[in-house]
N, C-alpha and C positions, 0 to 999 in steps of 0.2 A: 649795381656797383661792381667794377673788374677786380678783382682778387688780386693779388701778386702771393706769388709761391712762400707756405709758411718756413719758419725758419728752424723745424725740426726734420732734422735729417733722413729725408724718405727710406723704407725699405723696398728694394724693388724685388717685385714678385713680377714671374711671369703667367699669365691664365690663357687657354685655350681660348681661340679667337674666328671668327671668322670675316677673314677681310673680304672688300670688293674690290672688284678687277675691272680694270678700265673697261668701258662699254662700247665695241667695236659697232660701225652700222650695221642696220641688220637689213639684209638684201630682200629683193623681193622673191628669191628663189630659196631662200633658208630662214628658217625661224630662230628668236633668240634659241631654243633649245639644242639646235643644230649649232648653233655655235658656241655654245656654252658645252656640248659633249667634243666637240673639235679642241677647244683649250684644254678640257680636264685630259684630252687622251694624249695631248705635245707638253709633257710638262716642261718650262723653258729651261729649265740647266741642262736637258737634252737634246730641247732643240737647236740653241745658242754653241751648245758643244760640238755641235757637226762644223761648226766653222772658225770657232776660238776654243784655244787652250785654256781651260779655267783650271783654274787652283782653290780648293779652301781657301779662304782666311776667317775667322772667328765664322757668325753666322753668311757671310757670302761668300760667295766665288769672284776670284777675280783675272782677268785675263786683259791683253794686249787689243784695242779697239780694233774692228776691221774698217772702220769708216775713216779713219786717219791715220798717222802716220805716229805711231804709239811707242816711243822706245822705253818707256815706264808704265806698267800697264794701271791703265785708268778706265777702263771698264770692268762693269759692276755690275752682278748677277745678284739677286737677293730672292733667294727661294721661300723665304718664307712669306712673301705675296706677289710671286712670279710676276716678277717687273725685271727692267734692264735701268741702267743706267753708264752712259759715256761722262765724266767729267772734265775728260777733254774737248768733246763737241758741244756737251752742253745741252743732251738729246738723251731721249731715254721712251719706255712703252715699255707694251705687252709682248707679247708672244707673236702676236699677227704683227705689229708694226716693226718685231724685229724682219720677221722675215720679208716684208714688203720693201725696207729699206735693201734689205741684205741681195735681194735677187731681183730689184725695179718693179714691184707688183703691185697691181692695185690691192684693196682690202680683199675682195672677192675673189682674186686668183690665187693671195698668200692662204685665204680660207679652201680652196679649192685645193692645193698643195699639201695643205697641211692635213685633209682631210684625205689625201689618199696616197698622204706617205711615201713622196717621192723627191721629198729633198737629199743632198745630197752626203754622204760621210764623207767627212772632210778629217774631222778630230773628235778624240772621246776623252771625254771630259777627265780627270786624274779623279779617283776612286775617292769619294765625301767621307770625310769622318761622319762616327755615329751621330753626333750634337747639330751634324747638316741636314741627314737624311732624313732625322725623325723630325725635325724641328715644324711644332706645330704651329696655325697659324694661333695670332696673339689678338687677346681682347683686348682695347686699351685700360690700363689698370686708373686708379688713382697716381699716381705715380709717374705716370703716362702723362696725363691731363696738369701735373703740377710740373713739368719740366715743358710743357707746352705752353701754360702760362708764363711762367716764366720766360721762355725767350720771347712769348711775344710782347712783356714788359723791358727786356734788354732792348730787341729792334725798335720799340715805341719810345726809350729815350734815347736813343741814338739819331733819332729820324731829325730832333730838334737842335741838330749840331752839324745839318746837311744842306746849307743853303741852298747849294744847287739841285736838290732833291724837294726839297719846298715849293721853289718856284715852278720846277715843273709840275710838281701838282695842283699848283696854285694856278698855271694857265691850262688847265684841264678841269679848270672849277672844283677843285677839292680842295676849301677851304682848311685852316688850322681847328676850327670847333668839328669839321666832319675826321681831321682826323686824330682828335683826340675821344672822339666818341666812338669811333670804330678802333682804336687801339693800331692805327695803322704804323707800319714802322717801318725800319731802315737796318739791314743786314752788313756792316762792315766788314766782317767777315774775321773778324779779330777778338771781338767781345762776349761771344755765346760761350766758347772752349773754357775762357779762363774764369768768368761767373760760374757754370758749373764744377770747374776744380776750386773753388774759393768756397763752394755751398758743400761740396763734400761726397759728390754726386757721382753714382757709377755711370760712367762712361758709356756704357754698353745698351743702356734705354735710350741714349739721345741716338747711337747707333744704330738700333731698331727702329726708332722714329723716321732715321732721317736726317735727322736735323743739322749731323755730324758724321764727315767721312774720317775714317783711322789717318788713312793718306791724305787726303782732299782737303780735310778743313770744312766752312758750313756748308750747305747745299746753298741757301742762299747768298750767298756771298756777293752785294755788292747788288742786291735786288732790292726794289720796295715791297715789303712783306704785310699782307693783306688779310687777317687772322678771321675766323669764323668763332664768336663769341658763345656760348651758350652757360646760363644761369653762373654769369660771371668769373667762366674760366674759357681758357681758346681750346678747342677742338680738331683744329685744321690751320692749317697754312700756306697763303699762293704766295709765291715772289714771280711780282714783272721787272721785266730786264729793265737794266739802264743804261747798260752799254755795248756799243756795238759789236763786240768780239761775241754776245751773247745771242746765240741763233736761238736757241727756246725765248719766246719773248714771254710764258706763263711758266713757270714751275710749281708741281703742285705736291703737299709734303707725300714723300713715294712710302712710308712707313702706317699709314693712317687713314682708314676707310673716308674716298671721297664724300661730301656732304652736299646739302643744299645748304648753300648759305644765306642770310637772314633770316631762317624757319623761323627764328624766336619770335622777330618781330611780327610776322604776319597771319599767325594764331589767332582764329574766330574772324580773319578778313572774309570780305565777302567779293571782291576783287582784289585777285592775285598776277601782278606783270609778273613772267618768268624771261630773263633774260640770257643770254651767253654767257658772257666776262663778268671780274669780279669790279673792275672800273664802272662800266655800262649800269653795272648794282649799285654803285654808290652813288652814281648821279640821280638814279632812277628814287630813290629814297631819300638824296636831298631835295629833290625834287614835291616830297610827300608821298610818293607810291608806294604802296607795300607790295614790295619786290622780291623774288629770289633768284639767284643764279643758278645756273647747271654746272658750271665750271668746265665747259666745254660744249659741245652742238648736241648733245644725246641724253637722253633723263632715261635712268635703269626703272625697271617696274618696280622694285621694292622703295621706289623715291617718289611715285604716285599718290601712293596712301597717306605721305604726308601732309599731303594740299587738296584731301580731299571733301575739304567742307568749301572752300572756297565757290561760288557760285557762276562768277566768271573769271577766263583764264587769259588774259593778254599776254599774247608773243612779241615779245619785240627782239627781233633779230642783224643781224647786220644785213644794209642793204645789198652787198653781193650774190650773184646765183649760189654759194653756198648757203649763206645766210637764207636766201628763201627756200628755200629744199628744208632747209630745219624746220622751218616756221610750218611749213606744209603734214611735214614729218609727227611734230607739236601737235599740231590742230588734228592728224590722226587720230593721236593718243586721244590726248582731252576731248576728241566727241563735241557735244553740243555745248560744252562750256565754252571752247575754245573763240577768241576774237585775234584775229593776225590781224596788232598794227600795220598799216598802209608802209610803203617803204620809205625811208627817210629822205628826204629832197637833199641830193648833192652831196649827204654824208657818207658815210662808209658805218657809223655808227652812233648810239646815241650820246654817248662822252663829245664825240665829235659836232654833232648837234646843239650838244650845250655850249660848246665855244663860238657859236654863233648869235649874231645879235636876233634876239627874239625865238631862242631855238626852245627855251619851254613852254611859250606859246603855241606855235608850231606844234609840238608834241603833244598839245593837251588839243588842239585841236585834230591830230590824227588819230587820237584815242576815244575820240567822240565819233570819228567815221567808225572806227573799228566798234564800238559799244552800238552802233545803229543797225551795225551786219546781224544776221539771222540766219542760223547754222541748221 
């Protein structure tokens, strides 16, 4: 049963945390540990300052985007889980994506770069107040978890007053029962601010979260909001775009260690599909599959040990050359569990499949070639 947020007035407490950080590829010339000593040594409001003016503001920094033409500054530095975020591009990452963006580089030359300290001083950053410098990272508290529930019951009724937001999901086979069972919703972008000033709620945890820029308004604003459930409160949040000014087509909440989503459901499976996207997960699970998402091409090591009873590991990736490179990548990891689905006839992916006549058929028949391979 999903929870909605009680009606006693949370205390918010802050508690030491340790977040995870987007999971950059890892080359065949460097190990995660090489790149993981390369981030700890660029901390980003350092490395972001060699080319933007940032300023405090409360827990972030903020400065003028170099990626557009910014004459109110809406780039956003959040140090306390070294991410960036543009809310005028609509773009945001790590440390390496800033600087691949920033100087045209692939992942492995902005790692090359960054590793031997030859970027350029451009700007230094305006001197952090004490509340910046030391600011530790955050566990998600209770408090955390109830302002997460909570808006993911604000976007879940508002999705039911979005017709054109139905129907699209409606010809992408994601029925009204799949999305009132995944607590799926809709970000107006209007409604989250003024529920939590009506509930009595400090401002400054939905800020931490994410969820809410000082300037900006929601992060997702005006996305379908795609929540990760666990023992009946959300934990996470993706919003996919819906309209075209919106160049991130996934946003993922940047305040709150990424997850796998569906773990809950697929506890003591003895076949586990691991997929990309959070779409591709829902069909794969209306489908009957116990499924989880990556929430991106890359699964962090401490995200292994989650699925580690399962006995076989189905990849099902997008059929493009990136999409198989993951799958390959995948089938690394997982060793002899591993079965990489066949690639999808004419799709691009498996949401895309299911809008085809006969396309879970199809899929249950490439899932029988992939269960016959022998690793």
């Amino acid at each position: 049963m999903h929870q909605t947020a009680t009606t006693d007035k949370p205390q918010i407490k802050m508690a030491p945390r340790a977040m995870s950080k987007p999971a950059p590829q890892v080359t065949t010339n460097r190990t995660r540990d090489d790149i993981e000593t390369v981030r700890a040594n660029n901390p980003i409001e350092q490395v972001i300052g060699r080319y933007v003016e940032l300023k405090p503001s409360g827990r972030r920094l903020l400065g003028r985007c170099p990626f557009h033409d910014d004459p109110t500054p809406s780039f956003v530095v959040y140090v306390h889980n070294q991410s960036w975020y543009c809310f005028g591009c609509d773009i945001g990452g790590d440390v390496f994506r800033f600087v691949e963006r920033i100087e045209h580089l692939s992942f492995t030359e902005a790692l090359q770069r960054l590793g031997s300290n030859t970027l350029p001083e451009r700007h230094v950053t305006h001197a952090l107040p004490p509340q910046v410098k030391s600011v530790p990272m955050l566990e998600l508290s209770d408090e955390h978890f109830t302002l997460l529930t909570a808006a993911t019951e604000v976007y879940h009724a508002a999705i039911f007053m979005q017709t054109r937001v139905l129907e699209y999901l409606a010809k992408r086979r994601i029925d009204l029962d799949m999305i009132r069972r995944h607590r799926i919703g809709y970000a107006t972008g209007n409604d989250l601010a003024k529920y939590f000033r009506f509930r009595g709620w400090d401002p400054e945890i939905a800020n931490d979260l994410g969820l809410i820029n000082e300037s900006r308004g929601e992060y997702f604003r005006q996305r379908i909001v795609i929540p990760e459930i666990r023992q009946g409160r959300a934990i996470y949040l993706v919003g996919r775009a819906t309209q075209k000014y919106q160049r991130a087509k996934y946003l993922g909440l940047p305040g709150a260690p990424k997850p796998l989503y569906g773990l809950e459901a697929i506890q003591h499976a003895k076949d586990v599909f691991v997929c990309e996207g959070p779409i591709d997960w829902l069909t794969l699970v209306g489908w009957g599959y116990p499924a989880v998402a990556l929430l991106g091409s890359h699964l962090k090591q401490d995200r292994i040990s989650e699925i580690a009873d399962a006995e076989r590991i189905f990849i099902v990736t997008d059929s493009d050359e990136p999409g198989r490179k993951c799958a390959c990548q995948l089938a690394e990891t997982f060793g002899k569990r591993a079965r990489i689905v066949p690639p999808l006839p004419n799709v691009k992916d498996v949401n895309e499949l299911a809008m085809k006549q006969n396309g879970q058929a199809v899929f249950a028949h490439l899932v029988e070639q992939a269960r016959a391979t022998i690793r």
